[in-house]
C-alpha positions in Angstrom: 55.2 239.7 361.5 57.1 239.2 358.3 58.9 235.7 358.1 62.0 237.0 358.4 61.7 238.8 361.7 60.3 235.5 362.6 62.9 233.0 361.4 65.5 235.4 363.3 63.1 234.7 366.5 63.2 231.2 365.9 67.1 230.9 365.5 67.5 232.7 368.8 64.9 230.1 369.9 66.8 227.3 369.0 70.3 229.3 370.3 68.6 229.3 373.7 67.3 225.7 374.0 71.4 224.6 373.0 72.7 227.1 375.1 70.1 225.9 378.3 70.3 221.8 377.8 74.2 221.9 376.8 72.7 220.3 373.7 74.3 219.7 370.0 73.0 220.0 366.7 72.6 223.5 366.7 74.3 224.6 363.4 71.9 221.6 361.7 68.8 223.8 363.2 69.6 226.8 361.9 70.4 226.1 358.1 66.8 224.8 357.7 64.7 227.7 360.2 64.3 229.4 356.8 62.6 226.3 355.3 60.0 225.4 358.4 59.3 229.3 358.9 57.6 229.1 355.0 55.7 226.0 355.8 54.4 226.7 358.8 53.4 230.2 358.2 52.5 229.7 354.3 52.5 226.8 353.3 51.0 224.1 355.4 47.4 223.1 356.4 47.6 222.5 359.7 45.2 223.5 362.8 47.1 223.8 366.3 44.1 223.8 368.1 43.2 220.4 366.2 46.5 218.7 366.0 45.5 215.5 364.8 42.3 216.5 362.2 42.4 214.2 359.4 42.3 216.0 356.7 46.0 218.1 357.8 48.9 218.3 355.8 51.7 216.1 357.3 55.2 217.5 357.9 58.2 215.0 358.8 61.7 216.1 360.3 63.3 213.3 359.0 67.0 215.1 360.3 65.5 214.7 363.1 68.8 216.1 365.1 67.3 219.3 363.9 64.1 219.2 366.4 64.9 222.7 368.2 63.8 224.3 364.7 60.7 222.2 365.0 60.2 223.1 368.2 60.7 226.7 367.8 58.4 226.9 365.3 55.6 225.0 367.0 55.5 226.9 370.1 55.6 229.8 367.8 52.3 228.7 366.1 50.5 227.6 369.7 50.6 224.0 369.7 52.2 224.4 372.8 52.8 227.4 375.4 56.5 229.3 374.3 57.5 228.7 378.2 57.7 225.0 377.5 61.3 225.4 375.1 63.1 226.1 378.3 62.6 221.8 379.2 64.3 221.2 376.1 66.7 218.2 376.7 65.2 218.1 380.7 64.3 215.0 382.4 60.4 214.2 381.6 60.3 216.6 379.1 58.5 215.5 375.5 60.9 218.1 374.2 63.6 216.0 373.7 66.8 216.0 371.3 65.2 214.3 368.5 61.2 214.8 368.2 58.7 212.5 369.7 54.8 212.0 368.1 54.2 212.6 372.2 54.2 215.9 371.6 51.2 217.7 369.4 52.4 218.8 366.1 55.0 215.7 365.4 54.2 213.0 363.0 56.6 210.6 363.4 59.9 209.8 365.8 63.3 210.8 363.6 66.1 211.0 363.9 67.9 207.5 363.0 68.3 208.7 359.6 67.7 207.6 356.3 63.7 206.9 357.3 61.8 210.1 357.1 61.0 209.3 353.6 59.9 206.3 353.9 57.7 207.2 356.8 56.3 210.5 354.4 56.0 207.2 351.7 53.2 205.7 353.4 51.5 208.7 354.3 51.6 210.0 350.9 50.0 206.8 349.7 47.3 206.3 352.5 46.0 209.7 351.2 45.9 208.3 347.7 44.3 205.4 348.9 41.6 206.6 351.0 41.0 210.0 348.2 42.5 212.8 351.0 43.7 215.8 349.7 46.8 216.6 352.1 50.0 216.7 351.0 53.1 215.3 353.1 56.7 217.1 353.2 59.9 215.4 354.7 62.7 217.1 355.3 65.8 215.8 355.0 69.6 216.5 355.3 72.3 215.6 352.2 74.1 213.6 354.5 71.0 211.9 355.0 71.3 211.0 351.6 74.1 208.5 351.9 71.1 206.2 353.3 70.0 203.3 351.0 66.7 203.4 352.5 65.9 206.8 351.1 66.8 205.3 347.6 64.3 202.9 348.1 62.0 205.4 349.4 62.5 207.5 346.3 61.9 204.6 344.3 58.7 203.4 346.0 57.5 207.1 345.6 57.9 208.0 341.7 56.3 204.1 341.4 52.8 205.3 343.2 53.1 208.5 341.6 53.0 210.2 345.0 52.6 213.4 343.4 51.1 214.4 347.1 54.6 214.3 348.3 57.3 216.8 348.4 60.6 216.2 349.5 62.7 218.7 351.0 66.8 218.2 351.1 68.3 220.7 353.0 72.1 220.8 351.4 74.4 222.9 353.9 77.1 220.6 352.7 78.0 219.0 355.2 77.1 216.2 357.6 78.8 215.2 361.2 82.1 214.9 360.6 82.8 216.2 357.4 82.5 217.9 354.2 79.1 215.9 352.3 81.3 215.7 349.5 84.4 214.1 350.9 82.6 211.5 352.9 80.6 210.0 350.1 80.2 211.6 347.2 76.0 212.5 346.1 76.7 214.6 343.0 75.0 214.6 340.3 72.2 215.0 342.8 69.7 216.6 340.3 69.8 214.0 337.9 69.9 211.2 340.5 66.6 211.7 341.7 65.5 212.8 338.5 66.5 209.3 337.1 64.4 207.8 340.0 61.5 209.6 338.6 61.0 212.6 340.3 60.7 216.4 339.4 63.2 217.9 340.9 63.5 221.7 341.9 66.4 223.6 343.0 66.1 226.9 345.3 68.5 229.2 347.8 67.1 227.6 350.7 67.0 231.1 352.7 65.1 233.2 349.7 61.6 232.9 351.2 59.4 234.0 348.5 61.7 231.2 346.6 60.8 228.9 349.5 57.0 229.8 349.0 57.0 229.8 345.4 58.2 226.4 344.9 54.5 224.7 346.2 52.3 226.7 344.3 51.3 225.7 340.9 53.6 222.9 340.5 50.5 220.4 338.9 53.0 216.9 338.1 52.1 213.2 338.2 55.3 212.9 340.4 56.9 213.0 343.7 58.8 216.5 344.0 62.0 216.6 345.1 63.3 220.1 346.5 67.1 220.4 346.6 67.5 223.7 349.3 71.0 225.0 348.9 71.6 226.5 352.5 74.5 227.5 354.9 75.0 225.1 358.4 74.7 227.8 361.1 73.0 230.5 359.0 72.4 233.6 360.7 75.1 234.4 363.0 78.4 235.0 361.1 80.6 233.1 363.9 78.7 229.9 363.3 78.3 230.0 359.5 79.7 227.2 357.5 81.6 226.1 360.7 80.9 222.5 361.4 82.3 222.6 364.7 79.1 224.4 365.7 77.5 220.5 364.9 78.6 219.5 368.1 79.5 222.9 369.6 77.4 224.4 372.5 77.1 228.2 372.9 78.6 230.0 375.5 76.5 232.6 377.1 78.9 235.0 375.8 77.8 234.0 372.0 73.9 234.0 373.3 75.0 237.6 373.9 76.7 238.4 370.5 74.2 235.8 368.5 70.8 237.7 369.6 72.5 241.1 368.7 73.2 239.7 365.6 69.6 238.7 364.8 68.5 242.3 365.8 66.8 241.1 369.0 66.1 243.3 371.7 
């Protein structure tokens, strides 16, 4: 299946799990399906038959509000059975509204932001250490980026010369109750991290073979930094750009219109 038939799977995915648990977040979700549909299908190392191998790329959701596109995407690639996203938000379920390493396929608990990085940090630098070859990716939101701790992060990371760590910020431009830009001002965001010591890398955060692209032959002696320009809500027109849909929860009316949308039967 081509990734875009299956990003539009995982969206309605992750419009079901918000639409069953009365659950938020769901326009944060959908503006980075794009990005963990690439990874997970192209991009990362990563065995779900052998969650925990050693020798695995890592992936962090640092915005970790976000987990029904992780989840989505890991039942899609069998670390769990599909069936299981209809506990999401239940009582004993490890599918819970921010991830937990519980459940087979999550690195680390998220979703107090601003750590992610520093989490992927480590990681990065234990691989160094002990001569592994994986390489860790965090993804993170702009908001996210009016954390101090993911300055120091960014810091700590161009030091080491984590060049084994990538960075993902997925910009949608905004954060929960606001415009990114209005509640504390990131721009110039490039140079920023750039003057941190990074390499920094700008993409449309839906082009795919942009997405894909961006990891291969990118040899550097330093952290990589990918600034994802993206919509909040992407993929249904009646959510797009529409930050009431942060906290919004879908009716089963816009189940209805939102799956016709996507072109799913």
């Amino acid at each position: 299946m081509k990734t875009q038939k299956i990003a539009a799977l995982l969206r309605l995915n992750a419009i079901e799990m918000s639409h069953n648990a009365k659950a938020a977040h769901l326009a944060s979700s959908l503006s980075c399906i794009d990005i963990l549909t690439v990874l997970y299908e192209k991009i990362l190392k990563i065995n779900p038959k052998r969650p925990n191998e050693q020798h695995r790329d890592r992936f962090i959701l640092s915005k970790g509000h976000a987990a029904t596109s992780l989840y989505a995407i890991l039942a899609y690639r069998g670390f769990f059975k599909k069936n299981y996203l209809k506990t999401y938000g239940k009582k004993g379920s490890l599918l819970e509204e921010h991830p937990t390493p519980k459940l087979n396929g999550v690195e680390a608990a998220t979703g107090s932001l601003g750590h992610g990085l520093s989490v992927g940090c480590g990681i990065a630098l234990s691989a160094k250490i002990s001569s592994k070859k994986f390489k860790t990716v965090v993804l993170m939101g702009d908001g996210e980026c009016n954390e101090g701790a993911v300055w120091e992060a960014a810091l700590f990371a161009s030091s080491k010369k984590l060049n084994n760590l990538y960075a993902i910020v997925d910009f949608n431009n905004w954060q929960g109750i606001g415009r990114t830009k209005d509640i504390l001002q990131l721009h110039p965001f490039k140079k920023k991290w750039e003057s941190f010591g990074w390499k920094v890398i700008e993409i449309n955060g839906h082009d795919h073979k942009k997405i894909e692209k961006v990891f291969k032959n990118k040899k550097t002696n330093k952290p990589i930094l990918i600034i994802a320009k993206t919509i909040k809500g992407r993929g249904v027109s009646f959510m797009e750009d529409d930050n009431n849909w942060h906290y919004r929860v879908p009716s089963k009316s816009d189940l209805i219109k939102a799956k016709r949308e996507l072109g799913i039967k």
